[in-house]
ZAMARGU-4260 file (C-alpha; in steps of 0.2 Angstrom, whole numbers, plus 5000, padded with zeros to 4 digits):
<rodrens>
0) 5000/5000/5000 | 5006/5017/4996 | 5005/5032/5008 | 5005/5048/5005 | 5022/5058/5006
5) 5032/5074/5005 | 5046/5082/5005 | 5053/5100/5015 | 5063/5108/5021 | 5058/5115/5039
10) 5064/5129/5052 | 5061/5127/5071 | 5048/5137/5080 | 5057/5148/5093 | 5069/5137/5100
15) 5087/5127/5096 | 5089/5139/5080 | 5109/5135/5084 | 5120/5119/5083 | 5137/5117/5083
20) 5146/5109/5070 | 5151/5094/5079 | 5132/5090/5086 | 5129/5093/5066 | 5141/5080/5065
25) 5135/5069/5077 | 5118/5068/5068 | 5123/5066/5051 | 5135/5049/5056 | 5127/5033/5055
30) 5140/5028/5066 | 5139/5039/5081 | 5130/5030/5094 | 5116/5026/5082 | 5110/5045/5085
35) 5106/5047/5069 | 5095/5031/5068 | 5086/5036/5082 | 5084/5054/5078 | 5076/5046/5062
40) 5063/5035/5070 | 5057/5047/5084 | 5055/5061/5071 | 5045/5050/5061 | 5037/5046/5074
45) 5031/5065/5077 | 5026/5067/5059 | 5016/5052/5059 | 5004/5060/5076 | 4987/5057/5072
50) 4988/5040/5064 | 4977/5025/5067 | 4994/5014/5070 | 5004/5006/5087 | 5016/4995/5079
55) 5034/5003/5080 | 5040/4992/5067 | 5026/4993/5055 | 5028/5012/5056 | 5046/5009/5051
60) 5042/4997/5037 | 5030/5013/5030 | 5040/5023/5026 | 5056/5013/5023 | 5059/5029/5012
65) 5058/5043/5024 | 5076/5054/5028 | 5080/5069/5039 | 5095/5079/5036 | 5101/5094/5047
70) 5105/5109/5036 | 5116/5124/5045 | 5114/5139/5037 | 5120/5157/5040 | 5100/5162/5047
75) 5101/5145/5059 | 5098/5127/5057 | 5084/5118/5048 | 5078/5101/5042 | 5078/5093/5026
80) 5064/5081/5026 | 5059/5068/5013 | 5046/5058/5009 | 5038/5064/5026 | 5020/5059/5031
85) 5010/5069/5020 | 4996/5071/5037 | 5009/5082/5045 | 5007/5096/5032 | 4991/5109/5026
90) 4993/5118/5012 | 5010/5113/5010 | 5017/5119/5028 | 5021/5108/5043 | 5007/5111/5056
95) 5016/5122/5071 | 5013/5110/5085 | 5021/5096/5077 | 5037/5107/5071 | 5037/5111/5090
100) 5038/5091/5094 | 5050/5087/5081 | 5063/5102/5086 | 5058/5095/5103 | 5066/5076/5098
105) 5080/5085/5092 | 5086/5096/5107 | 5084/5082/5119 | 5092/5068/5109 | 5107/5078/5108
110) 5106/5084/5126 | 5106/5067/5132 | 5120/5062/5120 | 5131/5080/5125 | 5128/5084/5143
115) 5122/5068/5150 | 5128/5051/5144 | 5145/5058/5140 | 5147/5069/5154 | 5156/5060/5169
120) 5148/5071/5181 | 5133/5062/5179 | 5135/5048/5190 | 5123/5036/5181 | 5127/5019/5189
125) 5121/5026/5205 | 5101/5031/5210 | 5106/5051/5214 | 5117/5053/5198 | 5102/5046/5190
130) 5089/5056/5195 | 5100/5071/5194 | 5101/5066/5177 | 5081/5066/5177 | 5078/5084/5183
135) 5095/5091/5172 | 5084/5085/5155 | 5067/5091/5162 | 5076/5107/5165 | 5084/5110/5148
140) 5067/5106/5141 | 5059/5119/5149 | 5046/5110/5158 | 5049/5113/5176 | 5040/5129/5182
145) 5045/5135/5197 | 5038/5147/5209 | 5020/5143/5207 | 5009/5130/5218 | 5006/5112/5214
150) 4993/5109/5203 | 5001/5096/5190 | 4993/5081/5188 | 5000/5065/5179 | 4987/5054/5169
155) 4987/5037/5164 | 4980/5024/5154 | 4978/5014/5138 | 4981/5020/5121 | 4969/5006/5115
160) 4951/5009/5126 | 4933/5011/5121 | 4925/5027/5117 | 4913/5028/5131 | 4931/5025/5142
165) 4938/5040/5131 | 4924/5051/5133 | 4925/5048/5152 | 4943/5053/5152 | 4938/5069/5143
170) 4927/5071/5157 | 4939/5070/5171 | 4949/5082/5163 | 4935/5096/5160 | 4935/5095/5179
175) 4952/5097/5183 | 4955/5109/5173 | 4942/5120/5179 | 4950/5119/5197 | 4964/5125/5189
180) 4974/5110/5185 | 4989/5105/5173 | 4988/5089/5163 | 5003/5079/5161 | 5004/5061/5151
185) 5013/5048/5140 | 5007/5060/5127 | 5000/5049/5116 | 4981/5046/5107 | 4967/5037/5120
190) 4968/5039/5139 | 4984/5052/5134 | 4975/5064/5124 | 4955/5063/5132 | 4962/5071/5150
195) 4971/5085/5139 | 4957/5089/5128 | 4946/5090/5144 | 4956/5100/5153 | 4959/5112/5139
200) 4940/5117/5139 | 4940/5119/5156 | 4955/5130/5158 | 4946/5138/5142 | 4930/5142/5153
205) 4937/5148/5167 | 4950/5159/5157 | 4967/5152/5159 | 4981/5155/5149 | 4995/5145/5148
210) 4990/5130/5153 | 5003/5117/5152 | 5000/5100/5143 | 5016/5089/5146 | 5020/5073/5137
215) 5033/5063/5142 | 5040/5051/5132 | 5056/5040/5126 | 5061/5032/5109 | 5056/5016/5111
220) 5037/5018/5115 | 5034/5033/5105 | 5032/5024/5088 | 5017/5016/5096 | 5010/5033/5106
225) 5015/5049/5093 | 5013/5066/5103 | 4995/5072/5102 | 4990/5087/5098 | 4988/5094/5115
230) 5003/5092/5120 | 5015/5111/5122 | 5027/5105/5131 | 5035/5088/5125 | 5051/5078/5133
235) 5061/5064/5127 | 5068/5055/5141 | 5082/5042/5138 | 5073/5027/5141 | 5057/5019/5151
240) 5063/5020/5167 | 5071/5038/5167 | 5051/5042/5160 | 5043/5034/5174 | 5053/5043/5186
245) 5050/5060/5177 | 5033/5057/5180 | 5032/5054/5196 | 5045/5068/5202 | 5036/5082/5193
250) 5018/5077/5194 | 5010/5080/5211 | 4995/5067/5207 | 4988/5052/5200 | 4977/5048/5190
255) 4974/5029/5182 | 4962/5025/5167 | 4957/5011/5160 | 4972/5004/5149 | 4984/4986/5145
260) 4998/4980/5152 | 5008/4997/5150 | 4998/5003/5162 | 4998/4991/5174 | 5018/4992/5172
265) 5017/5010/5177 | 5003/5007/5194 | 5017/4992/5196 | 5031/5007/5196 | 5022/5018/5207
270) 5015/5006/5219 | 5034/5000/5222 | 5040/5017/5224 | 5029/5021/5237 | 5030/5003/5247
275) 5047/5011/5252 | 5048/5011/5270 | 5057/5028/5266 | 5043/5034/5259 | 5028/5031/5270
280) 5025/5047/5275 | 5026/5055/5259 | 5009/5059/5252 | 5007/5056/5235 | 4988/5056/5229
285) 4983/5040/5218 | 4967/5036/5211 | 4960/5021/5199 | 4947/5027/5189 | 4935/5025/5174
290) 4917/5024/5169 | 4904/5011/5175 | 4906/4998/5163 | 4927/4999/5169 | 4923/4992/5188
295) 4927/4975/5184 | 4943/4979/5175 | 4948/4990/5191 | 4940/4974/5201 | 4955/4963/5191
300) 4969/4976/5195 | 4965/4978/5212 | 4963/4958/5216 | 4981/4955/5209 | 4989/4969/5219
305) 4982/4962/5234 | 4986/4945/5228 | 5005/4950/5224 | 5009/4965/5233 | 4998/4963/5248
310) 4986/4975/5259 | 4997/4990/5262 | 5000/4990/5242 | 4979/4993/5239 | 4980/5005/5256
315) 4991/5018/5245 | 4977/5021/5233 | 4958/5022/5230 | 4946/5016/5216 | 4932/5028/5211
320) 4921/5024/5198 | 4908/5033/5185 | 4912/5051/5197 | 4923/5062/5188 | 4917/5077/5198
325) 4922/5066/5214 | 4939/5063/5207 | 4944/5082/5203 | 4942/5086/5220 | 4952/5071/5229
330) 4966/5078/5216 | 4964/5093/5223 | 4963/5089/5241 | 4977/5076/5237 | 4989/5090/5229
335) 4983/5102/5244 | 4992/5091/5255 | 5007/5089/5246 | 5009/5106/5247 | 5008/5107/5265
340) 5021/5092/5265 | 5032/5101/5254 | 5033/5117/5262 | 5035/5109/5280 | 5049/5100/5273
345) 5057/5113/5262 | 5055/5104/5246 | 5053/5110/5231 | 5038/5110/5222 | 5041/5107/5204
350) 5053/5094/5207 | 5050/5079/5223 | 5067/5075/5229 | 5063/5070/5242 | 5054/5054/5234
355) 5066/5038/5237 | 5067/5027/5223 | 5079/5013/5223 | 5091/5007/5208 | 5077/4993/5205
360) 5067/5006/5197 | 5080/5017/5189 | 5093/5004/5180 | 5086/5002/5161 | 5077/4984/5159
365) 5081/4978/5144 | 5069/4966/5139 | 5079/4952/5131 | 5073/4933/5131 | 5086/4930/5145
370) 5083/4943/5155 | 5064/4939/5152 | 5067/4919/5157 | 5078/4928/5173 | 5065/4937/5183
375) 5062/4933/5199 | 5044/4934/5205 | 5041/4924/5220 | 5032/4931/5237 | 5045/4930/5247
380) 5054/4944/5241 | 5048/4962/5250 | 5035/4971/5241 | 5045/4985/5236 | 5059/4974/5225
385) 5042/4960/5222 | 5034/4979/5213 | 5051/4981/5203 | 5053/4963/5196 | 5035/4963/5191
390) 5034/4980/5184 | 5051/4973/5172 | 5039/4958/5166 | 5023/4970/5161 | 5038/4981/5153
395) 5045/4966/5142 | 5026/4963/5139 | 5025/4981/5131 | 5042/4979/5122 | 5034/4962/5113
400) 5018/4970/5110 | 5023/4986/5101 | 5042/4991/5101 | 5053/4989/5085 | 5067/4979/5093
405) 5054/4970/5105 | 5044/4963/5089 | 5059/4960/5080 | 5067/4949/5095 | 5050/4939/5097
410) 5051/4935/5077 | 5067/4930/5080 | 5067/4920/5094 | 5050/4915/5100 | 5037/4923/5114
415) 5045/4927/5128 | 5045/4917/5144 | 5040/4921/5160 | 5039/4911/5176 | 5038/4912/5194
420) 5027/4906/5211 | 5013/4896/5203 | 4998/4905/5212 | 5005/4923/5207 | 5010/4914/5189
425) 4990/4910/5188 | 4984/4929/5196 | 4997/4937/5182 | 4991/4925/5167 | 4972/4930/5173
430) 4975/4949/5171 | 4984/4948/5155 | 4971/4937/5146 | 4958/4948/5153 | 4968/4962/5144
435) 4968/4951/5127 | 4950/4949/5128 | 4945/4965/5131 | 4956/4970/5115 | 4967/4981/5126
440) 4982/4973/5120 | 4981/4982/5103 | 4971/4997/5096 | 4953/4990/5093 | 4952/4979/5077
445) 4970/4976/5076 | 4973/4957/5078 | 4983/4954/5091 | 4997/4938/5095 | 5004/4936/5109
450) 5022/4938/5112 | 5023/4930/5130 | 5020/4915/5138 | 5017/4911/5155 | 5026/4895/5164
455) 5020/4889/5180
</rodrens>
């Protein structure tokens, strides 16, 4: 099938209108890194927002003709586009918001390549270098915003969910965002894009400018969720685990819709976070949510929390169902209270240092077949560190279901394995065919085949 393509030549939207020659350099060799490869992708990724598609490697395969070039000229830099999705351009010019987000990709591609993993004052085999590395990249992207109160909310939930389950996410954030509330996300299309679209009415309404929209990102997913067009501020973090804790160091909320096994990954991430006996005072507002018909699916989460990670694990957040209105003001209750916590403890409130997460959440999971077959998921391990290892499992999940190297491995190689205590072996294998019948696996109509199986 052919699609539609054009070619362009494109200049950035107030902001990186300078390179040096040597980050020129960096971009335009194949060799460096694999920079320019993954420049490629995640652009292509950008100018493909909008499209009916979740499969990195069939995006890839589209538009095996697709090239960006970086062009340095006296007036600044620009790109050299060709063959480019032609539903990125009216009338023959790139729509601003997606320039924004593709001018985005670049600056923090090469600000992740400059300033952090070649700089040996980041300390990344070590939790605090990490996350130092985590604020330093949310800072040069412009995203951290100081000196006003908390009022940012992080939202999550599946790209692939119904439209009465879209619709209700729409909902929830109309009502945020007329109590004044920012809206931050994976930036993607489904549960990504309803709270933004809601909340853009309601900031509408009540008359407030500049309300932020923040997606947060990283190259391997964003093939499978392209920025919507909400989104005004957009960040490409270095990898999964770097974006999980972007999320939940700037975001002073929770809010859970509907979704897959992504989303359980990241309710996995969370919940291990908080199970830290370091952070049992911390308050940190969390709350399940969807329509009516959704209480089952929320029934299924909450059942194999308690199964795996126990009581305190359910304790740390609460379920509301078919009450949008009721859960814009526990948000905002919840947030008030992390203000007070914040200013009793002199923390800052753009930024939760204060917020313990161990190198069982930050060290990169690669999902290989090995490293799949390796996990250990057995009771007896303390909550916190059982949260991490089945958090990696859901991640491999994702990695199988929709990432190019993922879907690649599992042509290659077979579905992954995973194994582990029998009874939380049969809670796990529950949830995730619950997921496959529901048709959360893949956006609706999209056949899907599984890339996992589950040993006993």
């Amino acid at each position: 099938m052919n699609y539609q393509v054009v070619d362009a030549l494109i200049s950035p939207q107030g902001h990186l209108e300078m390179l040096s020659k040597l980050e020129v350099g960096k971009l335009l060799n194949n060799s460096h890194g694999g920079l320019f490869t993954l420049f490629r992708n995640c652009a292509l990724a950008v100018l493909n927002s909008g499209s009916y598609l979740d499969d990195g490697k069939e995006l890839l395969e589209r538009y095996t003709d697709f090239d960006i070039r970086i062009e340095q000229q006296e007036r600044g830099v620009k790109l050299r586009l060709r063959n480019a999705p032609a539903e990125a351009f009216v009338d023959g010019s790139m729509i601003k918001g997606i320039n924004e987000h593709l001018f985005s990709v670049l600056r923090d591609l090469l600000y992740t390549g400059d300033e952090i993993r070649d700089n040996p004052n980041f300390e990344l085999d070590s939790s605090s270098g990490i996350t130092n590395a985590v604020f330093h990249i949310l800072r040069n992207a412009g995203v951290l915003r100081p000196r006003i109160n908390p009022r940012l909310v992080v939202c999550w939930g599946g790209h692939s969910i119904s439209r009465e389950e879209y619709d209700y996410t729409k909902e929830v954030g109309y009502q945020l965002g007329l109590r004044g509330l920012d809206i931050c996300t994976g930036c993607g299309p489904g549960a990504m894009k309803g709270p933004m679209k809601g909340a853009a009415i309601g900031h509408a309404k009540q008359r407030i400018y500049g309300g932020q929209y923040l997606g947060i990102t990283e190259p391997g997913i964003i093939a499978a969720e392209s920025p919507n067009p909400i989104v005004n501020d957009l960040v490409i973090m270095p990898d999964i685990e770097k974006r999980l804790e972007a999320f939940v160091r700037t975001g002073h909320a929770v809010v859970v819709f509907p979704g897959g096994v992504g989303t359980a990954e990241e309710i996995l991430y969370l919940l291990g976070v908080l199970l830290h006996p370091a952070n049992a005072e911390i308050p940190f507002p969390l709350i399940l949510t969807g329509p009516d018909d959704s209480a089952d699916y929320f029934g299924q989460i909450d059942r194999f929390i308690g199964a795996t990670l126990g009581d305190q694990a359910q304790s740390r957040y609460r379920i509301i169902i078919g009450n949008p209105v009721e859960v814009a003001l526990q948000a905002r209750n919840g947030i008030r209270q992390v203000r007070r916590y914040r200013r009793e403890t002199d923390d800052a409130y753009y930024f939760n240092w204060r917020l313990n997460i161990d190198m069982d959440f930050q060290s990169p999971f690669i999902p290989t077949h090995a490293n799949m077959r390796a996990l250990e998921l057995q009771p007896r391990l303390p909550a916190h560190r059982l949260a991490a290892n089945l958090r990696r499992a859901f991640s491999g999940v994702v990695a199988g279901n929709v990432k190019d190297e993922g879907i690649r491995a599992i042509e290659r190689q077979g579905l992954f394995e995973i194994h582990g205590e029998a009874a939380m072996m049969a809670q796990m294998d529950e949830l995730l065919a619950a997921f496959v019948a529901q048709g959360r696996m893949k956006l609706a109509g999209r056949e899907y085949r599984p890339c996992y199986r589950i040993l006993r």
